[in-house]
Structure formats: C-alpha cells, structure tokens
C-alpha positions in Angstrom: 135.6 34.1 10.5 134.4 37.3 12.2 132.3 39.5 10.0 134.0 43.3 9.7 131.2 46.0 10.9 130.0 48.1 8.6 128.8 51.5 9.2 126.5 53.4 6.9 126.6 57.5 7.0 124.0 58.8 5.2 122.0 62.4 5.1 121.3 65.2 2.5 123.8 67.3 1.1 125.6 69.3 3.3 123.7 67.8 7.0 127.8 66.9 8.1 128.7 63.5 7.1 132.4 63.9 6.3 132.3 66.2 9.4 131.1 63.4 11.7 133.7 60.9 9.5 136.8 63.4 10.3 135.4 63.4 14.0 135.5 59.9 14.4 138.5 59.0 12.8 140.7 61.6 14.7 138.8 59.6 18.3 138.8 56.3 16.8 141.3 55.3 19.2 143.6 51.8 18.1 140.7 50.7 15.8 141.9 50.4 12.0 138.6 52.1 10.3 138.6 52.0 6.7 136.2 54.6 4.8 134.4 54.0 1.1 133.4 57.4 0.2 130.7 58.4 -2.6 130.5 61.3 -4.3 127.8 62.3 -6.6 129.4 64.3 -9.7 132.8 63.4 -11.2 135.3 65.7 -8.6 135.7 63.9 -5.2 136.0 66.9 -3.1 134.9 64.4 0.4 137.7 62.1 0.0 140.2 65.0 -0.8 138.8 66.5 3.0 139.0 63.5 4.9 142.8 62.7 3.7 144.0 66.4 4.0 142.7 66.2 7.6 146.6 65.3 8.9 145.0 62.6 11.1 147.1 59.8 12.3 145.6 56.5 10.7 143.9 58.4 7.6 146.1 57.2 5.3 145.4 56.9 1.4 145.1 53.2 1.2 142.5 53.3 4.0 140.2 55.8 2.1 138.3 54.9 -1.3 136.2 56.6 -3.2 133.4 55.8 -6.0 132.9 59.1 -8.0 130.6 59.6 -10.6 127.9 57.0 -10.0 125.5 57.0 -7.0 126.6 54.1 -4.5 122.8 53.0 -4.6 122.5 52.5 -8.3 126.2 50.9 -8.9 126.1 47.7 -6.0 127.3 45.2 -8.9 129.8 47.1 -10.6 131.4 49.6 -7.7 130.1 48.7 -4.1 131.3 45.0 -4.2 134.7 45.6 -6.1 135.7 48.0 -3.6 134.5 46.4 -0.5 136.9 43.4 -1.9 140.0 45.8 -1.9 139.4 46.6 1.8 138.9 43.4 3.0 142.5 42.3 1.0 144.2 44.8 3.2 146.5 43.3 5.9 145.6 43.4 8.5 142.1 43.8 7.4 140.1 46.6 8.8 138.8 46.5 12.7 135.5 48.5 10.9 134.6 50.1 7.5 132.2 53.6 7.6 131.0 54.1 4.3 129.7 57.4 3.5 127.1 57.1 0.9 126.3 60.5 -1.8 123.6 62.8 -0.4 121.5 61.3 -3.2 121.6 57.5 -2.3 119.0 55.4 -0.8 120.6 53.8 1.5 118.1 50.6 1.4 119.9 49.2 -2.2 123.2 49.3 -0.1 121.5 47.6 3.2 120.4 44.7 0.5 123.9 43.6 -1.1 125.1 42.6 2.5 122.8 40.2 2.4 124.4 38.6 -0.8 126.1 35.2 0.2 129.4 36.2 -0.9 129.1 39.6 1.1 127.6 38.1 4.2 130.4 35.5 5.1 132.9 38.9 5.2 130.7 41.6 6.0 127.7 42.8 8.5 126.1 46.5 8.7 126.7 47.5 12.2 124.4 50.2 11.7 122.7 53.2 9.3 123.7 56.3 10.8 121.4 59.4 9.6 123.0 62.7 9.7 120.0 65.5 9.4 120.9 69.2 8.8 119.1 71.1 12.4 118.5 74.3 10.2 117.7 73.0 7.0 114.3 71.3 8.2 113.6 73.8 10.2 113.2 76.3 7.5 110.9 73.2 6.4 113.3 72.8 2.8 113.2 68.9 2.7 110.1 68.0 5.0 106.6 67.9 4.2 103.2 68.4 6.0 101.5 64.8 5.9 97.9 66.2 7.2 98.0 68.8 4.4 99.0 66.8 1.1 96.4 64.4 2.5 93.8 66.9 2.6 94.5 68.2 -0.8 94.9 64.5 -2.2 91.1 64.2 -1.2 89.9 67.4 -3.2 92.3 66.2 -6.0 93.5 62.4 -6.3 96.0 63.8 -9.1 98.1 66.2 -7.0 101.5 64.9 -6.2 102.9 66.7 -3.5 106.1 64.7 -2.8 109.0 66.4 -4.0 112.4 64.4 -4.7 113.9 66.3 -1.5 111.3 65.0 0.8 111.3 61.6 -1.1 115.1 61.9 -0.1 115.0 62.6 3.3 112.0 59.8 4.4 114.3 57.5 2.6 117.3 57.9 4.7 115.0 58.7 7.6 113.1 55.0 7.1 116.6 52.8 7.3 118.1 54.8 9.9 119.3 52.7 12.9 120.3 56.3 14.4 119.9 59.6 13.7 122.0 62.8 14.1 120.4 66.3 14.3 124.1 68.5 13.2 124.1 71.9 13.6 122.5 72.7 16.8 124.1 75.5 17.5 122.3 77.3 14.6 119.0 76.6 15.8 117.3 78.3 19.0 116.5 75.2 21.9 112.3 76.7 21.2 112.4 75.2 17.6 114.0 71.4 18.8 110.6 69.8 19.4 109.2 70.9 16.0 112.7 69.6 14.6 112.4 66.6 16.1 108.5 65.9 15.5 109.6 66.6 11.8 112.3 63.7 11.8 110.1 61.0 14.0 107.7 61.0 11.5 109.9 59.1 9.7 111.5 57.2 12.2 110.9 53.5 12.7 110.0 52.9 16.9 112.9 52.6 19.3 115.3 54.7 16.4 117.5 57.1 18.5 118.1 60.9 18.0 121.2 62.6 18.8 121.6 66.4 18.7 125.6 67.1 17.6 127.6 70.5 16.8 130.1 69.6 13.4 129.7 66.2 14.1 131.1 65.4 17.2 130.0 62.2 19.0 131.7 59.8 20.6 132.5 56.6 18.2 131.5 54.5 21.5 128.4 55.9 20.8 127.7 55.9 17.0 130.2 52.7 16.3 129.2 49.4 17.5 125.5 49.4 17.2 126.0 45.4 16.5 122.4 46.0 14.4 122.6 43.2 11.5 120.6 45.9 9.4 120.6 43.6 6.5 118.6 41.1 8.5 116.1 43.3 9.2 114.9 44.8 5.8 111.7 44.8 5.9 111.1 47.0 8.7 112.9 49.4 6.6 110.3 51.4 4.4 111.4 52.8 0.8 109.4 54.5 -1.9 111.1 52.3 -4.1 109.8 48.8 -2.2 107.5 48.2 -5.3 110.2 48.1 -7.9 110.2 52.0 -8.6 113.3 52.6 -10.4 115.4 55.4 -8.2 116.1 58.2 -10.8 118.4 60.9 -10.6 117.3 62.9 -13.2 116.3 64.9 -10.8 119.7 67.1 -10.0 122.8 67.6 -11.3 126.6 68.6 -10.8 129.2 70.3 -12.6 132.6 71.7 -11.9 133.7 75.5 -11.8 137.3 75.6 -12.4 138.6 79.3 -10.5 141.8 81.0 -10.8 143.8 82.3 -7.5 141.8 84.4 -5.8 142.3 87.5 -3.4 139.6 87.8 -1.1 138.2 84.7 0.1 135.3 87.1 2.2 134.7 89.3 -1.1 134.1 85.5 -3.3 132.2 84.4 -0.2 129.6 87.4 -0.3 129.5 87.2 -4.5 128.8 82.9 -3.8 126.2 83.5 -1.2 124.3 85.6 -4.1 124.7 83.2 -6.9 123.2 80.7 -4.5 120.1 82.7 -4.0 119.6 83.5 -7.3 119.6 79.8 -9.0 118.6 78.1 -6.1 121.6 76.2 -5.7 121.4 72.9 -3.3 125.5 72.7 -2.4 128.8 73.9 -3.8 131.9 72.3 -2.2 135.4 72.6 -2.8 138.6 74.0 -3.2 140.3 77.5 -4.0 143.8 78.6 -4.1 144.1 82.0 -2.8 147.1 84.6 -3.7 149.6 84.6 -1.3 148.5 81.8 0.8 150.5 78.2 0.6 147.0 77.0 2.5 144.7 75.2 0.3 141.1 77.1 1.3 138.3 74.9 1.5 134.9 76.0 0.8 131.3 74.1 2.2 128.0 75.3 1.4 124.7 74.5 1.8 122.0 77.0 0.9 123.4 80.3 1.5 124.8 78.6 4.6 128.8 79.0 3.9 131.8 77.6 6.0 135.2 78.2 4.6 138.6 77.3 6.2 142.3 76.4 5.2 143.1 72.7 5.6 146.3 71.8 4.5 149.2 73.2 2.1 149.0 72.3 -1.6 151.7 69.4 -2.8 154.3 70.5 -5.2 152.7 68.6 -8.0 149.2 70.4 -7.8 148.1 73.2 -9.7 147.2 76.2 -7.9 143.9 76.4 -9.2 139.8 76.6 -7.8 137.5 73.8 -8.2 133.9 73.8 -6.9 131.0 71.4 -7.4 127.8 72.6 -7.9 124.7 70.3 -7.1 121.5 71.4 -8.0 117.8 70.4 -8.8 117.6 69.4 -12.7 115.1 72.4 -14.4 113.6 72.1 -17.4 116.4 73.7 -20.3 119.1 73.7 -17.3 122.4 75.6 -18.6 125.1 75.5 -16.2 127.2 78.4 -18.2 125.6 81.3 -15.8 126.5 79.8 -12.6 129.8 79.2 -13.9 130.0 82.5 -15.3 128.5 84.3 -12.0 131.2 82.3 -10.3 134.2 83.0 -12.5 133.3 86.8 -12.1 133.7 87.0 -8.7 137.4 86.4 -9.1 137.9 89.3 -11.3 
C-alpha cells in the first residue's frame, strides 16, 4: 500500500502557518489534503479560520483539531487517534499537513512515524518551517552564539538560552524547508542578517524561501518526498538527551468580549495592552455592532491584522473571544489583561 505524505508546518506564534495552510488549500488543485490542526490553549481559534475560509474542499470532516495539549507532548493519546480518523476517510486523503502549536517541537512528532503501526500508512513528506521576517529581525527569538559563549567563559553558570530561542533552534534544526513570511515588512538591506540568523540553525542543503502571507506554490512546498522520519539523527534537539520539554514556560487564557463598535478604537486600546504585559499573541474573534461579518483578529507583538471572514451561523452567540499567549512570570494573574481588554469595549 502507498504511504499518505505527511506534511509538518511548524514556526513560532504568529510567523503565518494557518496563512500558508489557507494558501495551499485554496491552490491545492484535485488533491484531497486533510489538515490536523494544534492549538495550544483550550479555544481553537486556527481550525475555526481555516474552515470559515469558504474554500472549495475545506470541508469539516477534512479538518481536525487537538486543543488543549501540545501535539509534541500527547503522540500516544492524540496524534495517533486522530491520524487513524483520517486515514478511515473514503477515499482516504491524497496528503495530510499537520499544523503543529507554536510551542511544539516538532522532533517528538517526526519520531512516531517511525512507529511500525504508523509507518505501513504514513511517511513525513517534509518539515516545513515558517519564520516570522520582522520578528527576528528585531532579534526577539534569536540569540548571539559568539556572545553567550564569551560570557559562558567568564561565568560557566550563566544561561543565556531563553525558551524563545530554545523554540526557534528547535523548529529551525528539523526543518526540511524554511519560509521567511512577511517580507514585505522588512527593508531588502536587512535580508542577509535575517537570513544569517536562520542558517545558523539550518542543517546543509535546507532551503529558504522568502513569502508575503504565505503564498507559495504547493508544487513547491508539497511533495518534498523527504522520509524525515528516516533521517532523525541529523535532526538536532535540545531535548536529544532525554530533557523533558516543559511548557511551564507560557500560558493561555480566553477573553470573552461583548459586541463591539470600533474595531480601529479596540485595535489601538489592544496594541497598548500588548506593550504593557509583553504579550507574545492574541488571536481571535469579535462580533462587532451592526456588522453580520464575524471580525477576526491576529496579532503578534504589537503587530495587528484584523479582517471579516465569514458571517456568524444562526446558532452562534454574538460574542468576542481572544486568546492570549504569553511567557509564564512569576505570580502571573491574568485578571488585568482581561480587564484592560474588557475596557476597551466600554
């Protein structure tokens, strides 16, 4: 039996995963793609954008997601369950993309296709890297090498690997190919540093691709034909020593908002509360007064896109939800975000 492709989309939050997923399903031609989506928190706002995209072939069977539990640390009990459910669809799928939580290391997921009873079905085509162009080249998730090791030598106790860089050299060391998104919000000058930044990090031969919201060609990123799962050892991890992977280290919560009036006038007041607590992402929904539109909000940083996607079904409530994902600080209490949130809707 032919083993089903498997792609694996990974990046921090925010780089454009589900933007490069919407992109490829909408050119995916007469190729039945099946997506696994996980989310990190307990809201699914991905899944929710990929099947209100109105694209012929996304239906609802075809998209499932694993909320609430990092793909990574849940192979047993999610990943393999779900992976069974696509492959009983008839007719099966032609490919499956799984979109992995901006928290995941995408080695633990690499691994269980190399379990026996994964193997006969299953093969990763390929681990596709999606990097955020502006984000590392404010230097937020990448270190200097030359530096820490200078400092290591006057110190052997300092640690300066933070979990964002652990993050990003984890997905950078399985990547098969990588995808600088966002380069229309960087100036050409700063694409060398940008790139010497990622390739670091790269494993020889990887290839980088520079992309605006995603956009490739699925010739291009689909049908790599890699076996990733045969080649593991090549792929460097922090955790190759038996390091647990712990995410203590952030954390999510829902905002529920009522309808609001001014989508611009809650942009400005969210653009603050990022600032102010540091905020990693908030995504999600809002339901605005007068508007049948469901509004959709992205934001990364102080970085903020917002747009209406699709109108909200009879049976929904009319209500705001965002997800907020942030580093885990000592004492954390979520009630002023929420609160700085729920104010700008006053």
């Amino acid at each position: 039996m032919q083993r089903i492709p498997t792609t694996v989309v990974t990046g921090f939050l925010g780089a454009g995963k589900t933007s490069l997923i919407r992109h490829l399903v909408a050119h995916k031609g007469d190729k039945r793609i099946a997506l696994l989506i996980n989310e990190f928190g307990d809201y699914g706002v991905d899944r929710e954008i990929v099947t209100g995209c109105g694209l012929e072939g996304c239906d609802e069977g075809d998209v499932i997601e694993l909320a609430n539990g990092c793909i990574c640390c849940t192979v047993a009990d999610d990943f393999l369950p779900s992976m069974q459910k696509l492959l009983a669809r008839d007719p099966a799928p032609d490919h499956i993309v799984i979109e992995t939580s901006g928290l995941a290391l995408p080695k633990p997921l690499i691994q269980a296709f190399a379990w026996p009873d994964v193997r006969a079905r299953l093969t990763v085509d390929g681990v596709l890297v999606v990097a955020d162009a502006p984000a590392i080249a404010a230097g937020r998730f990448a270190g200097d090498p030359e530096a820490v090791a200078a400092q290591r030598e006057g110190d052997a106790a300092i640690d300066h690997e933070t979990p964002l860089e652990e993050l990003f050299e984890e997905q950078l060391g399985s990547a098969d190919m990588v995808i600088v998104n966002k380069a229309e919000d960087v100036a050409p000058s700063l694409r060398p540093a940008i790139e010497a930044a990622i390739r670091r990090h790269l494993r020889p031969g990887v290839p980088l691709l520079w992309t605006a919201h995603g956009r490739i060609d699925p010739a291009v990123a689909l049908g790599l034909g890699i076996g990733a799962e045969d080649d593991l050892e090549s792929r460097h991890s922090h955790h190759d020593d038996g390091r647990a992977h712990d995410h203590d280290d952030f954390t999510s919560f829902v905002v529920e908002l009522p309808e609001i009036r001014d989508p611009a006038a809650l942009e400005r007041h969210l653009a603050q509360t990022i600032r102010a607590f540091d905020l990693l992402r908030v995504k999600g929904f809002l339901a605005v007064d007068g508007k049948p539109m469901r509004h959709v909000v992205q934001a990364v940083g102080d970085r903020i896109e917002r747009y209406y996607d699709r109108p909200w079904h009879a049976h929904e409530a009319r209500a705001g939800k965002l997800v907020v994902i942030t580093e885990h600080k000592l004492a954390f209490d979520p009630a002023p975000i929420a609160q700085a949130l729920q104010r700008a809707c006053a």
